[in-house]
TORDRENZA-860415 format. One record per residue (C-alpha): x negated, y, z negated. Coordinates in steps of 0.25 Angstrom, whole numbers. Example, Ala and Ser with C-alpha at 12.3 -4.5 7.8 and 13.67 -1.06 7.14 Angstrom:
east,north,up
-49,-18,-31 $
-55,-4,-29 $
//
This chain:
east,north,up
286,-580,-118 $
284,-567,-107 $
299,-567,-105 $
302,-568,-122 $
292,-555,-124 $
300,-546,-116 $
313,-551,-121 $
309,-547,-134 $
303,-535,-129 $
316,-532,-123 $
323,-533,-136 $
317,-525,-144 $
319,-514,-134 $
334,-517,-135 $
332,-516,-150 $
324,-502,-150 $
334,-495,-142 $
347,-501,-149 $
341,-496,-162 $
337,-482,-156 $
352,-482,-150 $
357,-484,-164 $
347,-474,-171 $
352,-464,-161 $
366,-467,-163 $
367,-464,-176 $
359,-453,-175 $
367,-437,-181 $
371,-428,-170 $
363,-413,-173 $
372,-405,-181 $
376,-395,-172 $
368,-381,-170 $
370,-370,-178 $
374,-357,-171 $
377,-343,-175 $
389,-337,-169 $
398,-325,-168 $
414,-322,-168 $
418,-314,-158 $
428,-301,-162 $
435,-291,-155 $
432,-277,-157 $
433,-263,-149 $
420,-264,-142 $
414,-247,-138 $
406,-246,-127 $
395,-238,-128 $
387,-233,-117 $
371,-227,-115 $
363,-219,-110 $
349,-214,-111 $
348,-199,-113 $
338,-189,-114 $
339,-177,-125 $
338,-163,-123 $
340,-150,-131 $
353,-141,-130 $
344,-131,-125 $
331,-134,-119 $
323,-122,-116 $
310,-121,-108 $
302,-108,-111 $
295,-102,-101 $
286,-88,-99 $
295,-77,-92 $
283,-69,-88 $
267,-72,-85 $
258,-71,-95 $
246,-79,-103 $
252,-86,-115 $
247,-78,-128 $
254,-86,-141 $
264,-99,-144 $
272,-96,-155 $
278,-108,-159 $
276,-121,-166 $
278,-133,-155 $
289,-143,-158 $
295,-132,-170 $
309,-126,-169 $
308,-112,-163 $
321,-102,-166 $
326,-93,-153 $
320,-81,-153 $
305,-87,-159 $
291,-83,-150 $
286,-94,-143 $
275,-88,-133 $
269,-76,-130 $
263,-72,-116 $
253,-61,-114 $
260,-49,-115 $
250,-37,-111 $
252,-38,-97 $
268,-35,-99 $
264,-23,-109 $
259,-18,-99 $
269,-18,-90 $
280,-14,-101 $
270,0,-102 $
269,1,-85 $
285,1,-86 $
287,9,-97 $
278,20,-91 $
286,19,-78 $
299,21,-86 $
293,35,-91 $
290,38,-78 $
301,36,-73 $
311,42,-86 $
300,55,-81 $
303,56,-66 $
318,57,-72 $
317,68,-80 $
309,74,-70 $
320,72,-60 $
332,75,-70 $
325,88,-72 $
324,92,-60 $
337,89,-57 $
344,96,-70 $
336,108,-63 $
341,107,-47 $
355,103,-52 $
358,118,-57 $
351,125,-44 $
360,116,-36 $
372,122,-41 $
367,135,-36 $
361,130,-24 $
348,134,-28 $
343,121,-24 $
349,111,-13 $
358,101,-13 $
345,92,-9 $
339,96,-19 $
348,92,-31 $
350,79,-23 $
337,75,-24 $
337,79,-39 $
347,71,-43 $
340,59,-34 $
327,62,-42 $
336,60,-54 $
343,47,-50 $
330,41,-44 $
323,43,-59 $
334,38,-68 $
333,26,-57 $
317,23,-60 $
320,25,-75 $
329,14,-75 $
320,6,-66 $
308,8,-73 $
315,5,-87 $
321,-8,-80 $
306,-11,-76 $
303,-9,-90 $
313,-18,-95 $
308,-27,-87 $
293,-27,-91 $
298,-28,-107 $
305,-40,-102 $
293,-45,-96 $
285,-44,-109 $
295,-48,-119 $
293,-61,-110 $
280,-62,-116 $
285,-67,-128 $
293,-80,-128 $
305,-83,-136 $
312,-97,-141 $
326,-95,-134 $
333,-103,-144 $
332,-113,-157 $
324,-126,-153 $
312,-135,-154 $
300,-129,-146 $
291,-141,-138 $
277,-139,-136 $
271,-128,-129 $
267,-130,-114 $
260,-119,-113 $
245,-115,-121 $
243,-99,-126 $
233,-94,-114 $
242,-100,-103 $
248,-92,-92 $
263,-93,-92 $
275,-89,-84 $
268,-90,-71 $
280,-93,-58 $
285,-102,-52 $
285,-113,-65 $
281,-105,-77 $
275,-115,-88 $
286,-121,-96 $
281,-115,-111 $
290,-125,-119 $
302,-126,-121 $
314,-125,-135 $
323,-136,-137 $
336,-134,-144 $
339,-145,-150 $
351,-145,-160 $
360,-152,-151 $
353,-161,-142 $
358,-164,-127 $
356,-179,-121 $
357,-181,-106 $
360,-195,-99 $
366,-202,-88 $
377,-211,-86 $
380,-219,-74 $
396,-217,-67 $
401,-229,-74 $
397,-226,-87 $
403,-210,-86 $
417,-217,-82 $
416,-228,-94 $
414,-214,-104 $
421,-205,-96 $
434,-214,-98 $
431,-216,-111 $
431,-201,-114 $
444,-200,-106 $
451,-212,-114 $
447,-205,-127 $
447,-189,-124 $
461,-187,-129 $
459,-195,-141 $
447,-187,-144 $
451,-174,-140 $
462,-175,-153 $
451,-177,-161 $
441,-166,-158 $
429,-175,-155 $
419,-178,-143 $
425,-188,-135 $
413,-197,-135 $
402,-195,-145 $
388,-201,-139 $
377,-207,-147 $
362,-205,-145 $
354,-217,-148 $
337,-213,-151 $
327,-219,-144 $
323,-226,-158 $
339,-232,-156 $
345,-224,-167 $
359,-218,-165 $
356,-202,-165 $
367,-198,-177 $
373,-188,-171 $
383,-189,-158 $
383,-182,-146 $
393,-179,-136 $
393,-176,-120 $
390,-162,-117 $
394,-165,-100 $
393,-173,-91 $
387,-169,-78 $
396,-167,-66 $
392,-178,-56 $
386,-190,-55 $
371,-193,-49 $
374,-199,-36 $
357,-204,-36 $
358,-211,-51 $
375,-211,-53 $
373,-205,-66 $
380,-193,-72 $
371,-184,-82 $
377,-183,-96 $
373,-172,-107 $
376,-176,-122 $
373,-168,-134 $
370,-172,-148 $
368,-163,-161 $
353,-163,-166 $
354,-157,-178 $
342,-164,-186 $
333,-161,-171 $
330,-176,-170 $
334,-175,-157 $
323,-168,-145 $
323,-166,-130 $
319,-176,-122 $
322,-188,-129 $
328,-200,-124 $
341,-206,-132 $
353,-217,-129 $
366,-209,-128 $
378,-218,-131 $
393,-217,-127 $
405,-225,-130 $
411,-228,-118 $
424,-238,-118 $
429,-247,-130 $
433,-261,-127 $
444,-266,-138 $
444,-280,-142 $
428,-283,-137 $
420,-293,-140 $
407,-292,-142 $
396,-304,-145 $
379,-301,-147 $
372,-302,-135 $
364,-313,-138 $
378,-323,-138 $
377,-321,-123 $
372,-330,-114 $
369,-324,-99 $
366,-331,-88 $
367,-326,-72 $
377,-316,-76 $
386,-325,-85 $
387,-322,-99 $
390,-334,-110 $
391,-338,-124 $
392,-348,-133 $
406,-349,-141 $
408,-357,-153 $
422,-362,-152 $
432,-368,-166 $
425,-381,-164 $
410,-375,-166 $
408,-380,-150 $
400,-372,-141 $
407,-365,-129 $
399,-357,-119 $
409,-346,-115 $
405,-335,-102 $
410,-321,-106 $
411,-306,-98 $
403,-296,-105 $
403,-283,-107 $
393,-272,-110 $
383,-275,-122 $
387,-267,-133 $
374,-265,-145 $
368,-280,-145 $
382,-287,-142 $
389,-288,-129 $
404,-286,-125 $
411,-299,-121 $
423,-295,-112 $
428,-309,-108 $
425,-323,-113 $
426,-322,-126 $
437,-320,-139 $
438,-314,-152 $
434,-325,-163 $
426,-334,-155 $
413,-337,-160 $
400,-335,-151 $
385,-340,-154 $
376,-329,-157 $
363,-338,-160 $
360,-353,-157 $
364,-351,-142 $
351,-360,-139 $
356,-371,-148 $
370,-372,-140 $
377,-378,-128 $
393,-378,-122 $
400,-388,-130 $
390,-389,-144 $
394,-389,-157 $
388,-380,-166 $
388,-374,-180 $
391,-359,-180 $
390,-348,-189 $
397,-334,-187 $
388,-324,-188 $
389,-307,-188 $
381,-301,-178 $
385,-287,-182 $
391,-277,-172 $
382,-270,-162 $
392,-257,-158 $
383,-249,-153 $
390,-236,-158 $
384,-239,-171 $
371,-239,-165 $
//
């Protein structure tokens, strides 16, 4: 009785797998994942290089006191636009009137002593003639004379001087700008050696000057550049390379720049060679001191491919990708990349124009999958339409 219990037991387990056997036979295979792909094309690739710059006026110019003095009066708005030739400060001025007057008594001294000396010799000089003087004394006549029209001089020089000194009371915007703010507060002794307080300073800033480095490798990648195309530009008149400035907010500054010089050596502590642009400011947006992208076209690759980032899959220094080939199957294919350009990156080996690459649904596939693409546009990332 035992023994026909566990045969019985024995076949309805028999039974219970055999059906789930058939249940899972017949069973539908998952349709196959849906994927979103792009076509590879070919296409002149520019290569655009940058670097972070700091802006500066065309002519930065610190004001400074010439002459010590107490600060009296600030005749200017801070942060307006000041023509050359506008007061900005005056200093205390009395103490240089007074020295004006001292020199100026001195001169007429002096311009006295000669006409003493010139009358004293228009007298001796006839007597000599008929020796009713010495020859001494007609020498030290004409001596007297010499010696006064040297002090007149002397004392006018002086007194050129002492105006100078005063006129350096008042203070004058050297040329058209934008004035900061004042460092200096009326009451303030100024002037005083050997580091007179900076007052301000006046900015012109029509034509803005951006300052950068660049390493060795990147000055020979543009340097080339500039030597494959200079001829070609030279028949046209232009700037042999145009540079763009990109604003800490990411917006493309709308007017170009070009290289004013590059300096003559490189840094042999950083490797770096320190490069002057200039761009034209004319709606002043553009003020000292700040900090901006520049951007330059370096090379051109013809016939370059370039795919999204995001297709890419990275792992110790190998880079793959998914490609979809005619019979909607799943290869995975290593590629050699280039430098990224915008969001996208350039493939210089592994992969044709035409093939199609997945762009989302990397987590659904595997090498050797079917699946169901769909072309899709990404759009172009050219940075030079940044």
């Amino acid at each position: 009785m035992r023994l026909q219990t566990v045969c019985l037991y024995v076949c309805a387990l028999l039974f219970l797998v055999s059906c789930g056997d058939t249940q899972t036979a017949q069973a539908p295979a998952p349709p196959p994942p849906d994927v979103s792909v792009v076509e590879t094309k070919a296409q002149n690739v520019p290569i655009y290089l940058e670097f972070v710059g700091q802006t500066h006026g065309l002519k930065d110019i610190a004001i400074r006191a010439r002459v010590e003095g107490f600060l009296e009066g600030i005749h200017f708005q801070e942060g307006s636009e000041v023509k050359k030739g506008d007061l900005l400060y005056t200093l205390e001025s009395q103490p240089f009137e007074e020295k004006v007057a001292a020199r100026m008594s001195a001169v007429a001294e002096a311009e006295t002593m000669l006409a003493k000396a010139k009358g004293d010799l228009a007298r001796i000089r006839p007597l000599a003639k008929i020796n009713a003087v010495s020859q001494s004394d007609l020498d030290e006549a004409v001596a007297a004379y010499e010696a006064g029209k040297s002090s007149v001089e002397a004392a006018k020089a002086t007194l050129r001087a002492a105006k100078i000194e005063l006129g350096y009371t008042k203070i004058y915007s050297p040329i058209d700008g934008i004035i900061g703010k004042t460092k200096a507060k009326v009451g303030d002794f100024v002037g005083r050696d050997p580091n007179p307080v900076i007052l301000n300073t006046v900015s012109q800033v029509d034509t803005i000057l951006v300052t950068f480095f660049i390493t060795e490798s990147q000055y020979l990648e543009v340097a080339r550049h500039l030597a494959g195309s200079a001829q070609k530009d030279e028949q046209n008149q232009k700037s042999p390379v145009e540079l763009k400035l990109i604003l800490i907010d990411g917006s493309v500054y709308p007017h170009p720049g070009k290289i004013d010089f590059v300096n003559r050596e490189v840094d042999t502590t950083t490797g770096a060679m320190l490069v002057q642009a200039s761009f034209p400011n004319p709606d002043k947006l553009l003020r000292p001191g700040q900090f901006a992208r520049v951007r330059i076209k370096g090379r051109e690759i013809e016939g370059g491919i370039l795919i999204p980032q995001r297709c890419v899959m990275e792992l110790q220094g190998l880079y793959n990708v998914y490609v979809v080939d005619a019979d909607n199957t799943v290869q995975t294919r290593e590629i050699t990349v280039g430098p990224k350009v915008g969001s996208e990156w350039l493939v210089t080996e592994g992969l044709e124009p035409g093939e199609k690459v997945i762009y989302e649904g990397l987590q659904k596939v595997r090498d050797g999958a079917a699946v169901n693409p769909t072309v899709v546009d990404v759009g172009s990332t050219d940075q030079g339409k940044k």
